[in-house]
C-alpha positions as CSV (number, residue, x, y, z in Angstrom):
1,X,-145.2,38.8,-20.7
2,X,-144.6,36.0,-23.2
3,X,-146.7,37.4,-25.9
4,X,-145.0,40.6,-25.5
5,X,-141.6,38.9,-25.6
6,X,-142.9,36.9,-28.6
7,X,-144.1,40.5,-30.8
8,X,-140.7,42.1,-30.3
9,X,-138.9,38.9,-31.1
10,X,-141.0,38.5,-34.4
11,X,-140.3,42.4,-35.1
12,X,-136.8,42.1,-34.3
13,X,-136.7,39.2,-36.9
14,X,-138.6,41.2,-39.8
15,X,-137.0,44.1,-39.2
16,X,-133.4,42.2,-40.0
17,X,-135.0,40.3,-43.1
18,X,-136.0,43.8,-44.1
19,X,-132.5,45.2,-44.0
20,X,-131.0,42.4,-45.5
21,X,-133.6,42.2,-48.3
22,X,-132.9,46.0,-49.1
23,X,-128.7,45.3,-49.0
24,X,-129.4,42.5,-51.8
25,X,-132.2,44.9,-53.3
26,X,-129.5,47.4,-53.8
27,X,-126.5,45.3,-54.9
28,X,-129.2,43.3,-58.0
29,X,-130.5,46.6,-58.7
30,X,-126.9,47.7,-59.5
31,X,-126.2,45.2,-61.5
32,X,-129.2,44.9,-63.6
33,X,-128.1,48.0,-65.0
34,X,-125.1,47.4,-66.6
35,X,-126.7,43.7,-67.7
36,X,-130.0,45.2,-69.5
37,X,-128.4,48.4,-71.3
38,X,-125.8,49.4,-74.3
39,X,-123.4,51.6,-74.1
40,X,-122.3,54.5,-76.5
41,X,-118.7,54.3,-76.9
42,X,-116.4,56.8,-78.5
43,X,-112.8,57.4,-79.1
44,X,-111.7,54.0,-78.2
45,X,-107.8,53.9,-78.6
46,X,-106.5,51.2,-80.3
47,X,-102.8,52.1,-80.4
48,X,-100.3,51.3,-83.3
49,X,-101.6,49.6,-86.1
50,X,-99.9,47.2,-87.2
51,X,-101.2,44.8,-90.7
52,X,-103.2,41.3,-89.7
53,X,-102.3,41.8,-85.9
54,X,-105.4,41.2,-83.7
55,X,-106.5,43.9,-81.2
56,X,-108.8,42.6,-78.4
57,X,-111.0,44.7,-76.3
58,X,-111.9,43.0,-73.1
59,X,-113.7,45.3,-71.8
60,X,-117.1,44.4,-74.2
61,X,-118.7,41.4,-75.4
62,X,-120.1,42.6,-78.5
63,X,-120.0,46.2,-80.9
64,X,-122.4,47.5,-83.5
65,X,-122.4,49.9,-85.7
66,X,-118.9,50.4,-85.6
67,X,-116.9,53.6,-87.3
68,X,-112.8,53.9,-86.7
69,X,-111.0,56.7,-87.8
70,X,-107.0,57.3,-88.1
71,X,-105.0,59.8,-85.1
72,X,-104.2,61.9,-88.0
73,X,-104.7,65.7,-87.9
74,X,-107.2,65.0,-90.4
75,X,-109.1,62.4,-88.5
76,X,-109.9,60.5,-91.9
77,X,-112.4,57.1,-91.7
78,X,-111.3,54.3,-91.9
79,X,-113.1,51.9,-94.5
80,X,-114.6,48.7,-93.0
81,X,-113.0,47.1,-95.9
82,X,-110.0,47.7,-93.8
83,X,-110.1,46.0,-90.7
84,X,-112.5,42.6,-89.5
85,X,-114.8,43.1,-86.3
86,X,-115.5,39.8,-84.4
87,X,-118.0,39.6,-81.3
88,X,-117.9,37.3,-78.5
89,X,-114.5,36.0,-78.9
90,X,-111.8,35.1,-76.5
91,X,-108.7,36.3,-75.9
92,X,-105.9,33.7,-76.3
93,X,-103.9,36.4,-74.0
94,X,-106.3,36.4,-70.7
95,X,-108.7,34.0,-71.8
96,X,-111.4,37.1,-71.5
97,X,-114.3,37.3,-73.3
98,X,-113.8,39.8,-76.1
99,X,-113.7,41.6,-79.5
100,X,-111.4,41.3,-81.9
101,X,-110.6,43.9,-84.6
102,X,-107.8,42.8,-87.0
103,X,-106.6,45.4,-89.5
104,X,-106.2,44.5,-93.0
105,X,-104.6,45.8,-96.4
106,X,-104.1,49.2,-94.6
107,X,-101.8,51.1,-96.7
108,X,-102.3,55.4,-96.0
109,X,-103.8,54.1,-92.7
110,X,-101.4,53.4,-90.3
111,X,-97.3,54.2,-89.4
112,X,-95.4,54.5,-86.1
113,X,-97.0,57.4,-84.5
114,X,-100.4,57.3,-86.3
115,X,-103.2,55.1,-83.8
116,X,-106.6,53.9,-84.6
117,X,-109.9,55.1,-82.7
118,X,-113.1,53.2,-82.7
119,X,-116.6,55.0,-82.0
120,X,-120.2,52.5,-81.8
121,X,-122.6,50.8,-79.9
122,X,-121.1,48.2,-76.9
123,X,-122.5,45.5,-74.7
124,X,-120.3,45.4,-71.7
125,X,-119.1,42.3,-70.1
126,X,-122.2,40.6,-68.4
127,X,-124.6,41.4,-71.1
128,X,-127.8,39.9,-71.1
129,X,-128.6,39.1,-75.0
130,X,-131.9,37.9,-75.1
131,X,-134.8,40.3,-74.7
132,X,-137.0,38.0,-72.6
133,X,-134.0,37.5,-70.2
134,X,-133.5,41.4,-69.8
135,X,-137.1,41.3,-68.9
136,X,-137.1,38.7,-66.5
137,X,-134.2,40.7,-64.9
138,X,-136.3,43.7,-64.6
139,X,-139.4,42.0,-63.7
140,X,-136.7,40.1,-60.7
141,X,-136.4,43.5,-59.0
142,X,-139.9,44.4,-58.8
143,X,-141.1,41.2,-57.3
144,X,-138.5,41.8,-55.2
145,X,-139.4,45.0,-54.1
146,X,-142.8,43.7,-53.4
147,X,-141.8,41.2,-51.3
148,X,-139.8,43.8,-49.3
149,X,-143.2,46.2,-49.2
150,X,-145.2,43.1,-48.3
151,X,-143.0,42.2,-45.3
152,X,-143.0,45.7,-44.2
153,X,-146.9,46.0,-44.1
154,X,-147.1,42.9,-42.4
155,X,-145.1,43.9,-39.5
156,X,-146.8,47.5,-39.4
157,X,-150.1,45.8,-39.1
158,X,-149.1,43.3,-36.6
159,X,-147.5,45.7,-34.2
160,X,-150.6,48.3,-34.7
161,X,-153.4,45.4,-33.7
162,X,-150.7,44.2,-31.0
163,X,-150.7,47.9,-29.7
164,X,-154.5,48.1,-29.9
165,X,-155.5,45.3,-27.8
166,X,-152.9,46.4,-25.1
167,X,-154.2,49.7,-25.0
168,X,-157.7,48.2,-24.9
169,X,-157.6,45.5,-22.2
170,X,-158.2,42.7,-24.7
């Protein structure tokens, strides 16, 4: 009666680790995501334009290959000679990491009503930057989902010899 007791107790005991593994399986797998991969963006809105005043976008860490064009009808680029990108910086506002676009010498480019819209390549907040780190991310979740399969087989086995030698007398 005691080993019987014992087997369920064990199962009962793998079969929480194993739904508590899969929770935090989920929740990392989520995450690695977002961490490991750019993201398009287009038609960012910038508002008003206004000369040398500093427009922070909290929402990235870091933009490449950057093009902005003007609201007008026309939809005309905007030369980079025009405005200053910086990466990585924070916002003296919400002390967010952040990137800062200031505008310069933009005379034809901006007015009132007229707004500024960025298109390029983002990281989003929580970027991993280093290739060997988004690796080791990715390589994370499969050991992890190893050890899940691993636990899994254990307790399959285990209850299939336990079941055997009941069923045989042993």
């Amino acid at each position: 009666m005691q080993k019987k007791a014992q087997t369920m107790g064990t199962f009962l005991l793998g079969f929480v680790a194993v739904i508590v593994a899969i929770a935090l399986f989920i929740a990392a797998a989520q995450n690695i995501g977002s961490a490991t991969n750019t993201m398009a963006v287009t038609e960012i809105d910038l508002g008003a334009i206004t000369n040398e005043t500093a427009i922070y976008l909290t929402d990235y860490r870091a933009l490449s290959d950057v093009t902005i064009q003007n609201g007008t009808s026309a939809g005309l680029a905007v030369g980079s000679t025009n405005w200053t990108l910086t990466n990585n910086v924070i916002d003296p506002t919400t002390g967010e990491l952040s990137v800062r676009i200031v505008p310069d010498e933009i005379t034809g480019y901006y007015g009132a009503a007229i707004h500024w819209f960025l298109n390029g390549t983002a990281q989003p907040q929580g970027y991993i930057d280093t290739s060997a780190g988004r690796s080791i991310a990715g390589l994370i979740l499969i050991f992890a989902a190893l050890a899940i399969a691993v636990i899994i087989i254990t307790m399959s086995n285990e209850g299939l010899r336990n079941l055997f030698k009941d069923k045989m007398g042993r």
